[in-house]
C-alpha positions, 0 to 999 in steps of 0.5 A, a space after each residue: 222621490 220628491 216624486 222624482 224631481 231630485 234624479 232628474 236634477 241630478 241627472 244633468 247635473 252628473 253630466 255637466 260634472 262628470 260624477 254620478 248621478 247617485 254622488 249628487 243626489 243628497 246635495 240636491 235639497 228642497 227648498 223652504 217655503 217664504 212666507 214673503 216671495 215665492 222660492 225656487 223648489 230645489 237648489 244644489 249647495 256648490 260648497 258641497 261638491 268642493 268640500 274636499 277642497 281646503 279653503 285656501 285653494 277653494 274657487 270663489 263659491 258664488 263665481 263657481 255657482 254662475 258657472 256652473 249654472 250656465 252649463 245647465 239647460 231648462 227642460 220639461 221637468 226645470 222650468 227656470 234655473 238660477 243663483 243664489 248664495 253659493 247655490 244653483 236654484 231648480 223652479 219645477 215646471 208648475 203644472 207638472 209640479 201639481 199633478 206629480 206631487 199630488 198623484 204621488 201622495 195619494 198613490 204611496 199613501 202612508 209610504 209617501 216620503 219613504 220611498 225616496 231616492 235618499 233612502 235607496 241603498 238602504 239595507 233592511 236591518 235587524 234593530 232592538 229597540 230597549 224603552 220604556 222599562 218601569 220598576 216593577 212594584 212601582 207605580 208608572 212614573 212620569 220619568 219613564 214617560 219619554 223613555 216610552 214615547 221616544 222609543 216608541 218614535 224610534 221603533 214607529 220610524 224604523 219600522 215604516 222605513 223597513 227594518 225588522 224591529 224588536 221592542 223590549 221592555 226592559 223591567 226593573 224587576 229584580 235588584 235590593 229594592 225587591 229585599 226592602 219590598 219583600 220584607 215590607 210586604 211581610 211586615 206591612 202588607 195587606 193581601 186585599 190591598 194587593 189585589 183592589 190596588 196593587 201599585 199604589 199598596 206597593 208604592 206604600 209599603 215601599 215608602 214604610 219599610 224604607 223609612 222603617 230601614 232607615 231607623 231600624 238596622 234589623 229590618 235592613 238585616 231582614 231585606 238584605 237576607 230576603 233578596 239574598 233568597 232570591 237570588 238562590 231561587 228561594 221558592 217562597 220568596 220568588 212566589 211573591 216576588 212572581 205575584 207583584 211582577 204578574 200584578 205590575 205587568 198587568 198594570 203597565 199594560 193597560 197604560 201603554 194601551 191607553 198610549 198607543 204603545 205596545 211591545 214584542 217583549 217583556 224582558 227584565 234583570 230578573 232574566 239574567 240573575 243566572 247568566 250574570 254569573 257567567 258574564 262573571 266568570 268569563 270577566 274573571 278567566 280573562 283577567 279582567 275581574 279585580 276584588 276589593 278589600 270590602 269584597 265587591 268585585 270591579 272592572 278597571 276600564 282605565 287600566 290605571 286605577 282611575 276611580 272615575 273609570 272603575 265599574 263594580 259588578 258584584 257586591 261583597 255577597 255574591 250577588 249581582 247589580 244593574 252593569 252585570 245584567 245589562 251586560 248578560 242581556 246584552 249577550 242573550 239578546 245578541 245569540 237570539 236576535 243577531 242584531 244590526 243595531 240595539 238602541 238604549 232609550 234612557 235619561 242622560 243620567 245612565 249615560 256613563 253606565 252605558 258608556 261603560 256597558 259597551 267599553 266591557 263588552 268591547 274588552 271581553 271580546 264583543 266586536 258587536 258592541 260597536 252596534 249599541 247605542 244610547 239614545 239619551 234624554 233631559 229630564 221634565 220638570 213641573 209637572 203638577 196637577 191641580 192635586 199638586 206634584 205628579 210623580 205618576 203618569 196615570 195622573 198626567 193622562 187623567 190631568 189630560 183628559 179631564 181638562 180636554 173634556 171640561 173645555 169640550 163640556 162648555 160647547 153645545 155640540 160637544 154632546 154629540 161626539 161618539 165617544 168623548 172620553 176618547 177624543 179627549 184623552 187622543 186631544 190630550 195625549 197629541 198635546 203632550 207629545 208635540 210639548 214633548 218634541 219639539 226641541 231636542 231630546 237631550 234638553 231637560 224643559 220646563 212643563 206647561 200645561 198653559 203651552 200644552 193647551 193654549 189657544 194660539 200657537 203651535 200645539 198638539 191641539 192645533 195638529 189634531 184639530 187641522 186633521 179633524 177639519 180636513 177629514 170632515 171635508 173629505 167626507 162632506 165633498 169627497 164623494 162627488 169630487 175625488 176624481 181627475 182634477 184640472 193642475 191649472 186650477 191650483 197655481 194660486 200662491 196658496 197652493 205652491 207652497 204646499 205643494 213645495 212643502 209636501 216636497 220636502 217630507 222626504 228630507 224630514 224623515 230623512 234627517 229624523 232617520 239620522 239623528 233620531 229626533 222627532 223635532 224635525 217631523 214636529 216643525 214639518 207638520 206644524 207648517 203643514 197645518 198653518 199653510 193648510 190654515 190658509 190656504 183654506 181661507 181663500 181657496 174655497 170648496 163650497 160654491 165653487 166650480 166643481 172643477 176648481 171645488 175637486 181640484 182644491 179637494 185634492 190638494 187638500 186630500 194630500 195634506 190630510 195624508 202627509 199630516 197623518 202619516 207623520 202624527 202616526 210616526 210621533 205615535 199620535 192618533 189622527 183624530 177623525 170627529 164624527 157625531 150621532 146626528 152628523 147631516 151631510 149636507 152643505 146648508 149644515 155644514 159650518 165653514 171651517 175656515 172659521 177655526 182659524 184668525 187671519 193669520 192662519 193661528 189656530 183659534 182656543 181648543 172649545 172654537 175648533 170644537 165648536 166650528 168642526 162639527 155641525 150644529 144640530 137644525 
């Protein structure tokens, strides 16, 4: 891939260096686009090849690069080849470059890109994939909202990539907090209540009976006896704890629809209350297990006694904590799937559990524990609505879709839509996963939904929006276009640079696939969309011959495709906006060109709204 331009490349250069074509291949890039001259399309890093060399006895870089690019030869794939700063620089034969290019994405379809030559070799795995996980009896929180989404990204990439992936949604449904909560229930609990509004009743009897516990040492008694219940399979108490679990479940599921996001399994502690026992036996027979004088029981993972490195995994009666668990589900998950990889998607706060979870694993004998990651995240801050603080998600989605669906209700056209609650919430939730990625994953950031919905820049809004306009192109044209096209009608500057953009989506996914960061795809499609912003503007469809009007329609076909490809990878839904009384006909269409400035800056939310769909006659 790149349509193959990198294996050519690599193919001369293997034999002016005598290596395989294969040990040249990932030092073979494609080139960024300047928005000030044009660049060459590929270029190999000649510090690459000598970096086994010390940097005493390194040759000059910039001499070895003329050098070498001396040896090289163009021919019907390279159409120039030159130097820059320690590099040997690859320009594709431009014609050969259009119709390659575009003949590729339209072929490989949602596959373009995954098919590269970076990915050869690259054996199928079996990965686990743990994200998400709320606490059952608890409303959604908006912390577990990146666990969601990243861990959605995760799954959405491998998956696409090949590999056999397992998504568990890990449930906080067992611990001390369901003896505080099944005491609460019994004393403050109304049954109606539960069943009209299950979460919200929980999330309250859970704030009483905690304060109630805080005065009152026979109501912590009462919890402590009640998840002592539990965990010797006390029927009366398991019944109700079955019932808030059921009635949370059902809950979680009906936000993760409305987030596009979906899970092989319902997994939870409560899974492991018996085989947590055995994780301790085993800990103990091994010497491992040391007892303290207030009862708990704890692994030293020092070895000497270092606080900082001690972990408890029981308390002093008996019963077990999140370590102990986590260890048991580690093992089950391991007999039942024989994973290649298991990835942890948690807040960077659970990053010394996890550290210690693996280094327990490792100690009892569980070679395997070398393939558990933690993928860990920052925290979000202020996140507020006009109601004030947000600690739960449905009130971000609702906060979405009402402000989407106000700016749309100021648009005439805006009427027409099929269904604008769903476009609206689609608008909304594509903003608030670019806000989301577009820096790196461990970085705590600081919300806005002024940047979320702001009227230039870089957003979510902006990704939907391209792809909406794009579409409705197709629709309007495609019919009499999509079929040969002429490469020369494409050499303009406007089209290079996409072309030579499009060339470097395997490399996104491929650096994405290594470090397992969205913000690499999130830069990409922004780009994408601003050069298809102006490209738009001066290469016209509409009153132009129909071979340079098909031509443009496929490149711009091409770019529809990429953009909605990598949105589906970052779990967004491509929007496509179609009204009731849509006329497909070139007097009612709009210029679409107009969403954009000058610049190619996306315009405010309510003009795109209003220049992409056709105005009533």
């Amino acid at each position: 891939m790149a349509c193959g331009f990198r294996r050519s490349i690599a193919s001369q250069l293997s034999r002016v260096l005598d290596l395989p074509p294969e040990n040249l291949i990932k030092s073979i890039s494609a080139v960024p686009i300047s928005r000030k001259e044009e660049v060459a399309d590929f270029q190999l890093s000649v510090d690459s090849l000598l970096e086994n060399n010390n940097d005493h006895s390194r040759p000059d870089i910039q001499i070895q690069a003329m050098r070498l690019a001396e040896k090289l030869k163009c021919d019907t794939v390279v159409s120039e080849i030159s130097t820059g700063q320690g590099t040997v620089n690859f320009k594709i034969n431009r014609e050969l470059l259009t119709k390659t290019v575009l003949q590729q994405v339209i072929e490989d379809g949602s596959k373009y890109g995954l098919k590269s030559e970076l990915f050869s070799g690259l054996p199928q795995k079996r990965i686990v994939i743990e994200f998400s996980s709320p606490n059952v009896a608890k409303k959604f929180h908006v912390g577990h909202l990146r666990s969601t989404i990243i861990g959605n990204f995760i799954a959405n990439l491998k998956e696409a990539l090949g590999h056999q992936v397992t998504r568990i949604n890990y449930l906080g449904d067992w611990g001390m907090q369901f003896g505080l909560l099944g005491t609460g229930f019994q004393l403050f609990g109304y049954e109606e209540k539960l069943q009209s509004s299950p979460l919200q009743h929980l999330f309250e009897v859970y704030v009483q009976v905690n304060k109630e516990a805080a005065d009152d040492k026979n109501v912590a008694k009462s919890a402590h006896e009640f998840f002592q219940r539990l965990e010797l399979g006390d029927m009366q108490a398991l019944a109700l704890w079955q019932k808030f679990r059921d009635l949370s479940i059902d809950e979680y599921m009906r936000i993760y629809k409305r987030l596009g996001v979906h899970f092989d399994e319902y997994s939870g502690e409560s899974f492991y209350r018996e085989k947590s026992q055995e994780v301790l036996k085993l800990l103990d027979s091994k010497g491992l297990l040391q007892k303290t004088l207030k009862g708990t029981a704890v692994v030293d993972l020092s070895g000497n006694g270092d606080p900082s490195s001690i972990c408890t995994v029981m308390r002093s009666d008996g019963t077990s904590l999140y370590a102990t668990r986590d260890l048991a589900a580690a093992i089950d998950r391991m007999e039942k799937y024989n994973f290649d990889k298991m990835i942890y998607v948690t807040d960077k706060g659970q990053k010394k559990h996890f550290q210690q979870v693996f280094q327990m694993l490792q100690i009892m004998g569980y070679d395997w524990a070398e393939r558990c990651q933690h993928v860990p995240f920052g925290v979000v801050q202020g996140m507020k609505t006009r109601r004030g603080d947000v600690t739960f998600l449905e009130d971000v989605l609702n906060e979405i879709r009402l402000r989407m669906l106000q700016n749309m209700a100021s648009i005439k056209t805006t009427k027409e839509l099929e269904n604008p609650q769903e476009t609206a919430e689609q608008v909304g939730l594509a903003a608030l996963i670019i806000q989301d990625f577009r820096g790196f994953l461990l970085s705590d950031y600081q919300f806005s939904w002024d940047r979320v919905f702001q009227s230039r820049g870089d957003t979510g809004v902006f990704l939907q929006y391209t792809h909406a306009r794009l579409h409705s192109l197709e629709e309007t044209f495609g019919c009499g276009y999509l079929n040969d096209f002429n490469t020369a009608c494409l050499q303009e500057p406007q089209s290079v640079s996409i072309l030579q953009h499009l060339l470097r989506f395997d490399e996104v996914l491929y650096r994405s696939s290594q470090d397992l960061q969205p913000r690499h795809i999130v830069s990409y499609l922004l780009t994408l969309s601003h050069l298809a912003a102006v490209a738009h503007r001066t290469l016209h469809i509409r009153n132009s011959p129909p071979e340079v009007a098909g031509a443009r329609l496929h490149l711009f076909r091409a770019v529809r495709s990429v953009l909605a490809n990598g949105m589906k990878l970052l779990g967004i839904t491509p929007l496509h906006l179609t009204s009731r009384r849509q006329r497909m006909s070139q007097q009612s269409l709009i210029d679409t060109s107009e969403c954009f400035s000058p610049k190619g800056k996306c315009l405010n939310s309510s003009k795109l709204f209003q220049n992409i769909l056709l105005k009533e006659n």
